[in-house]
Phi, psi and omega in degrees: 000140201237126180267150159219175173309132178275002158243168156260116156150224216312113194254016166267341163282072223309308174291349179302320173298313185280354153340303180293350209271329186188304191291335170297022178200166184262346205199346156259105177249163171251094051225006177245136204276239167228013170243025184048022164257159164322106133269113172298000205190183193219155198263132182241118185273146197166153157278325167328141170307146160250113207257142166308151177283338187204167163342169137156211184202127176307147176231337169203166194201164174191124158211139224284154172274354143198162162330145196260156167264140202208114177244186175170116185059024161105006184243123179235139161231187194201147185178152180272111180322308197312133151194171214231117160280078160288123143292112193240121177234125179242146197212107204274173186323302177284010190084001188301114185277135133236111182276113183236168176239158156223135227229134203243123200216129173093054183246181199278143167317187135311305204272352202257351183280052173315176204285355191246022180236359200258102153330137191309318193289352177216049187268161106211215185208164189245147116291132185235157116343105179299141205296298198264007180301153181257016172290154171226163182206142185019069145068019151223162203253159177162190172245136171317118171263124209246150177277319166245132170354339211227159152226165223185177186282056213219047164273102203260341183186165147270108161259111191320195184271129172050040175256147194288141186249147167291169153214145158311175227225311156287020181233328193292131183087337160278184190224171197076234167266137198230170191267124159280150174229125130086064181238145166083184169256038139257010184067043210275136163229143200191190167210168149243161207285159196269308193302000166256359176228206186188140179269114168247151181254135166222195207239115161300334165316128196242138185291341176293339178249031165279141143095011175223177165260128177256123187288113159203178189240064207255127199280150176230119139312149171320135156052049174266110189297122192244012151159187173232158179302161195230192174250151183210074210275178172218211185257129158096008174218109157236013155253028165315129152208125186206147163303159160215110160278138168212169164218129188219162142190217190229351156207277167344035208263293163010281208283316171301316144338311181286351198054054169305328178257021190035039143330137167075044163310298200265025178213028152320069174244016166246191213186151327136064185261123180292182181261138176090021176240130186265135161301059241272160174229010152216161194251151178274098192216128194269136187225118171290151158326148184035034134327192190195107209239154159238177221238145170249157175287142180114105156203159196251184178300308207240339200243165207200127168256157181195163183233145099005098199238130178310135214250103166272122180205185227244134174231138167279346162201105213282343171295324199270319161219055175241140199265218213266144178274146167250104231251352156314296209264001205057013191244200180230141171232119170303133163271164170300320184318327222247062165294331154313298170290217179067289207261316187310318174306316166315300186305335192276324192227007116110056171049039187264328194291175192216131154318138184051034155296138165237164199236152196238140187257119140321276194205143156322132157221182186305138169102255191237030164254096182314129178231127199229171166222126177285111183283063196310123174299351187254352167348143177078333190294114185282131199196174180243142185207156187295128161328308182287353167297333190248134171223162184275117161279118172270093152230153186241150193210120161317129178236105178298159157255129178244149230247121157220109166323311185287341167264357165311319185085026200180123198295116213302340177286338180254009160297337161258004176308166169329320201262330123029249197286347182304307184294017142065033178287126155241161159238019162243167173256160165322139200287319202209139163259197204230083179274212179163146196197154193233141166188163204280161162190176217265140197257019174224165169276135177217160199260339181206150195250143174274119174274336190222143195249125173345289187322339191265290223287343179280320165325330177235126156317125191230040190261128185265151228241030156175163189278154215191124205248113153237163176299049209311332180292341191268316205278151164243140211317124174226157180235149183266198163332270165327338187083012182273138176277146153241157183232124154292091147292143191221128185195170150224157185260150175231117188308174166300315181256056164067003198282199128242108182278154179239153180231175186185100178206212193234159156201153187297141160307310197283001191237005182278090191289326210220057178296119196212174195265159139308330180265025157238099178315298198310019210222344184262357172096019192260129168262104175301137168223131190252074165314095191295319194282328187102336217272138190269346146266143166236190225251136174244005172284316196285359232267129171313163174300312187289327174272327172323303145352273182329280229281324178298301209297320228212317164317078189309298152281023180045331213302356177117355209251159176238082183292125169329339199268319218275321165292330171285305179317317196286321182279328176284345189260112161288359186254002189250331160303310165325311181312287163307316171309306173298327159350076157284096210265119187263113180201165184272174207275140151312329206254035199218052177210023164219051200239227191307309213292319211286356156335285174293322158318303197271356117335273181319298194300302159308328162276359173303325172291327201263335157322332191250049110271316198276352155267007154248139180270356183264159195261003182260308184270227243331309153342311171315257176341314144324310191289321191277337185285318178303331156288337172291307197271016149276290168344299189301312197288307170326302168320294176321306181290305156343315192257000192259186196183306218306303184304354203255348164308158171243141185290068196243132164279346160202203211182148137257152224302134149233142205213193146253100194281146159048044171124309210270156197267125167263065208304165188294142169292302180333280171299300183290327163112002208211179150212174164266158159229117195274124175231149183058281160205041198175153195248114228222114167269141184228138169249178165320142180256144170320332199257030185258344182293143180215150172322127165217157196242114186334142170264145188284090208274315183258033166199086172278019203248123194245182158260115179247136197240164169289127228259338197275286151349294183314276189330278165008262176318312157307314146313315202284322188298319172277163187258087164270149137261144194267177142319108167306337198217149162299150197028042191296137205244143166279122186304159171243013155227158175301179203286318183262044181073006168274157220241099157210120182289305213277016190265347211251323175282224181274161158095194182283080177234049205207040194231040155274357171218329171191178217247082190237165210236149176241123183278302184282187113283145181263127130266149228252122176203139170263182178282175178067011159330096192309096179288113173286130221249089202279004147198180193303061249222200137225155188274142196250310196212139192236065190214190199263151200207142134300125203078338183248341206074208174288151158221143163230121208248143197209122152274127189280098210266332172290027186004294197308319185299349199260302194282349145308344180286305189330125168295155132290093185261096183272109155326126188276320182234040173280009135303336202238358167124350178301163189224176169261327179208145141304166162330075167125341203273129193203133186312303217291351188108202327294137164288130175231140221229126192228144177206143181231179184093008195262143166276325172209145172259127150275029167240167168224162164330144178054359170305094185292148183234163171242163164321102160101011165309150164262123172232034186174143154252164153300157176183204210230033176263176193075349162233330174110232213253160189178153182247020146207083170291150167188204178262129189251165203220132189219141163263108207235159153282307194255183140305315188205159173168149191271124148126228200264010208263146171083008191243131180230158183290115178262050154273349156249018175251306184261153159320092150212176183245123171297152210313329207277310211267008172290133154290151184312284171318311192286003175262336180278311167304339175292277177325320166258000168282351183247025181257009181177143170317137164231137166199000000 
């Protein structure tokens, strides 16, 4: 199930979420509001779009046809009713069930939608008779309405300028000739050329189904923008504007929070580091004297980083200075008997060997010479060590010579005459020359390695000051002496007074005391917090347990009071925002008083108003004060009822799917048997097929007392829980055209799709990409290969190293185009693995062979190499078995793995957009 941010953005930023959490807004905080009352949820003041968080299905919805009006002492203000009811049902590996909601509130008017403001559920788009056309027909200009496709003397009408057109339903989004419908009053049908017409976007919204709640069951996906903030002013702000999000729901939060049904048994990778646990910055690991190191980029005044490297050399006689051979394994191992070979081995390599040292054979050579490798144990280990630790080792070692007559120049019987020897003639040569070779190593033994280098890390405490939850699994891995893993870890704490320390150090696994899951909340600090009373203003002589609760986290100055300053300080301190967001809080709902309930509200409310008259003493301003309370609590009540909703849900256990088709607003099925559909220039009842009905989980109409989470939190947690994958290209679009600009969707997907001139099969999908797109890594791997494919370009190819976690991932996918040949799997393509993540087309990788990568890394742009110049350029993305395999085999459609929107789940700007990216060669 896939979550997003309900704004967007930089999610590369560690403070941006916490941002959302609290400090982005002035005055809807979570979970007491800046008038000291009950807020479920938090307000994002932004211009920004506002995205569903997940999957789900709208279940009611409502938007006012303008703002409502609010005066109070001569002061007006305006604010919004509207809002979109999503239905979320999540089901963890293991059955863990949850239906939770998410409630998008205060969003724009009808009248407030301008055309770059109008939410996807309420897009749609128009034909129009273009403004400047130039057809002419019996001495007037408009466009030709034609009986056949082409053209000829086949002219059935003119249609003026910017007069609005029916289009067919098969036409709408294509180019060329498109179908005209029902045009004029003979119903005339025929068609024109596109180039004679214009696409305008309008709001699909009808006024008649403003200002009420429409009960309906329409699927939505993550991060489909489902409106903008609207106003939602008060007194002394009356041009306040913001969304208000929250997330609830109404039962099974106990069990879910505990992990009762123990997801993630085998993915236990955080863990709990207490206050007091100090952080080591070397491991206990033995490196002998005179190793042999190279030296790395990276050194300090005192320290040197370097690795430990294997010592090759020439032995001359392998009885002598070689231990016993293993002809399995190829090496030699020294024994205690063989000290002698021990030390013959030293002089060549420079006092490095050991008893049960093993030595590795390279290559034969002649007679008894060996060319070996010493196999150092601590080899490959990378480590920071004192400058003075390392000195250049010098050795010189005899290299025998054989004797070649033909190069003496001299016949060995006259090599000892006189004249000979006056010329300094021999005719023998030296048995051995002398050579020498130099390379650094290390001139001391050390028992333990700097992983991290001292000089920086003794300079900070690396002790931790509050308890603190990490990932053990993101750090990587060392093994000591013994062979016990360790981990380097990199995190940060967030102090009591809101500052963020970041640490980077090591700690032993066997000292992890406490291994827990993404699915054990309660283990992440998430709580039931119970208001029993409900209350919606609250008493601070008085206080409940649940404000009590608030008030250690937020009473900055203890005095009992929650002062607007203490609270904006409190959302701005992350770590008292941390605090808070886990807060799962059970009260009744805001959005559930303004039926049976509002009684009791406005009790409570009213003596708070009459407090502050009864403590003036003056009877002229207390006068006042009587007159402004009545108007205030006219006000309230008009609000209240105005903003409410709950009673106006409807409680259904299933429904038929009612949405938006191409644009257009749908009404409940439940009442009408049916929907509108706006298609073309008019609103069309169509009706239900029998087999749409789909499942919904009753709303609780009669129990408004919920459970409620910080929706930012929520969003979190939830990421951190799911294995998602991500989107190879952010916002990925299925292309919907060929290379030469013809509008066929299914030619880009998996399969035998590709058969219009002859029966060529598509491995992958094409996603819409111009060049230089940023390309993403869509789950966690490593990388195998970075290189050049005939046909493909550049390519990059990622093995996928959790497999179960990728295939848990796995979608409900209904072939979109299997008429036309998509397919689900190739030949030979099997789940349990290995998986390869394959993407071509590329212009430059910013990863190498063996680089391990994450979800959602950036690893590439995109570009045209391997086909060339195309008027839909794009990425092309395959889920593979092999490396390489010929057709379809070993290969699944990775439309049940990935994200994109398909010709069907696209908005309008993303089809125009398509369209205009298919107006020219790119390459």
């Amino acid at each position: 199930m896939k979550f997003v941010y309900p704004v967007d953005i930089n999610e590369k930023d560690p403070a941006a979420s916490r941002y959302l959490k609290g400090a982005s807004n002035r005055t809807g905080y979570y979970p007491i509001g800046r008038m000291n009352t009950w807020h479920g949820g938090v307000h994002f003041q932004t211009d920004k779009a506002i995205r569903v968080i997940a999957d789900g299905k709208i279940v009611a919805f409502r938007v006012p046809r303008t703002y409502f009006k609010e005066e109070i002492g001569g002061r007006e203000g305006h604010y919004s009713n509207g809002f979109v009811l999503v239905q979320h049902d999540y089901e963890s590996p293991k059955g863990q069930k949850l239906t939770f909601y998410s409630f998008y509130n205060h969003l724009t008017s009808l009248e407030d939608m301008p055309e770059n403001k109008i939410p996807d559920i309420f897009e749609g788009e128009i034909y129009k008779v273009r403004k400047d056309v130039k057809d002419t027909f019996a001495g007037k200009v408009g466009a030709r309405l034609r009986k056949e496709p082409k053209v000829a003397d086949n002219i059935l009408a003119l249609m003026p300028p910017e007069e609005v057109l029916e289009i067919a339903p098969e036409s709408i989004g294509k180019t060329g000739w498109l179908k005209v419908v029902n045009y004029g009053a003979n119903e005339l049908e025929g068609y024109c050329h596109d180039s004679s017409l214009e696409k305008e976007v309008v709001v699909t919204l009808k006024e008649d189904l403003c200002d009420k709640v429409n009960n309906v069951c329409m699927e939505v996906k993550a991060g489909t923008v489902i409106g903008y903030a609207g106003l939602n002013g008060f007194e002394k702000h009356e041009a306040y504007r913001a969304a208000h999000l929250e997330v609830f729901t109404a039962d099974g939060v106990k069990d879910f929070l505990a992990n009762s049904q123990k997801d993630g048994e085998d993915k236990k990778y955080y863990t709990k580091l207490f206050a007091g646990t100090e952080l080591k910055v070397s491991l206990p690991v033995k490196v002998a004297k005179n190793s042999k190191v190279k030296l790395l980029s990276g050194s300090s005044e005192n320290y040197q980083r370097v690795e430990i490297v294997n010592i090759e050399v020439t032995v001359n006689n392998r009885f002598e200075a070689l231990g016993e051979y293993d002809s399995g394994n190829k090496t030699y191992e020294f024994l205690a008997s063989q000290s002698d070979r021990i030390e013959a081995f030293n002089k060549v390599a420079g006092d490095i060997a050991r008893v049960g040292d093993s030595v590795e054979l390279l290559e034969q050579l002649e007679g008894k010479k060996r060319k070996v490798r010493h196999l150092n144990p601590a080899s490959g280990r990378v480590f920071w060590v004192k400058k003075e630790m390392i000195e250049k080792k010098v050795i010189t070692y005899e290299v025998p010579q054989e004797q070649d007559e033909a190069e003496l120049g001299i016949a060995p019987e006259f090599a000892v005459m006189p004249a000979a020897r006056e010329l300094s003639i021999s005719g023998e040569m030296p048995d051995s020359i002398t050579e020498t070779k130099d390379y650094d190593v290390l001139n001391t033994d050390l028992m333990e390695i700097n992983i991290l280098n001292p000089e920086f890390h003794e300079r900070e405490s690396r002790t931790l000051e509050s308890d603190v939850v990490v990932n053990f699994k993101n750090g990587l891995e060392y093994s000591d002496a013994d062979g016990k893993k360790w981990y380097l870890l990199e995190f940060k704490e967030l102090k009591p007074n809101g500052v963020a320390r970041y640490y980077q150090g090591l700690v032993k696994e066997e000292e992890l005391s406490d291994k827990f899951s993404a699915y054990d909340w309660d283990k992440f600090g998430f709580r039931i917090l119970e208001d029993v009373n409900n209350d919606y203003i609250y008493d601070f002589k008085n206080k409940s347990e649940f404000l009590k609760e608030i008030c250690k986290l937020v009473d900055e100055n203890k005095n009992g009071i929650l002062e607007p300053f203490e609270l904006q300080r409190a959302l701005n301190n992350h770590y008292t925002v941390d605090k808070l967001s886990k807060l799962v809080c059970k009260h009744h709902s805001e959005w559930a008083y303004g039926g049976r309930y509002f009684s009791a509200l406005e009790k409570q409310v009213e003596q708070v108003l009459q407090k502050g008259i009864d403590l003036e003493e003056d009877e002229a301003r207390k006068q006042e004060l009587e007159t402004l309370k009545k108007e205030r609590m006219a006000a309230f009540e008009a609000k209240v009822k105005q903003l409410a909703i709950w009673e106006e849900i409807e409680s259904r256990k299933g429904s038929y799917a009612s949405k938006f088709v191409k644009g257009a607003l749908l009404t409940n099925p439940l009442t009408t048997g049916g929907y509108l559909t706006y298609e073309g220039v008019k609103w069309l009842y169509r009706k239900f097929r029998s087999d749409e009905e789909i499942p919904l989980s009753p709303f609780p109409v009669n129990n408004p007392v919920v459970y409620h989470f910080h929706p930012i939190a929520f969003v979190e947690g939830m990421r951190r829980m799911g294995n998602q994958i991500f989107e190879p290209i952010k916002n990925s679009l299925l292309c919907l055209y060929t290379q030469n600009g013809n509008y066929r969707p299914w030619h880009n997907v998996f399969g035998n799709v590709r058969t219009l001139n002859s029966n060529s099969k598509h491995q992958g999908v094409d996603i819409l990409a111009k060049p230089d797109t940023e390309v993403y890594s869509c789950f966690d791997g490593v990388v195998k290969k970075v290189e050049n494919q005939s046909g493909y370009g550049k390519v990059l190819i990622i093995e996928i190293e959790d497999i179960d976690s990728f295939v848990d991932c796995k979608k409900d996918y209904s072939l979109l185009y299997k008429d036309k040949g998509e397919l689900q799997y190739g030949k030979g393509f099997n789940l349990n693995g290995p998986l390869f993540l394959f993407y071509a087309h590329l212009n430059d990788c910013y990863v190498s062979v063996n680089d391990k990568v994450a979800g959602g890394q950036l690893v590439a742009s995109s570009g045209t190499t391997g086909y060339g110049s195309s008027k839909d350029p794009h990425l092309h993305f395959e889920i593979r078995n092999k490396l390489s395999a010929p057709g379809l085999s070993n290969r699944c459609n990775p439309a049940f793995f990935i994200d994109y929107k398909n010709e069907s789940d696209m908005a309008i700007k993303d089809k125009q957009f398509q369209e205009e990216v298919a107006q020219k060669f790119w390459d």
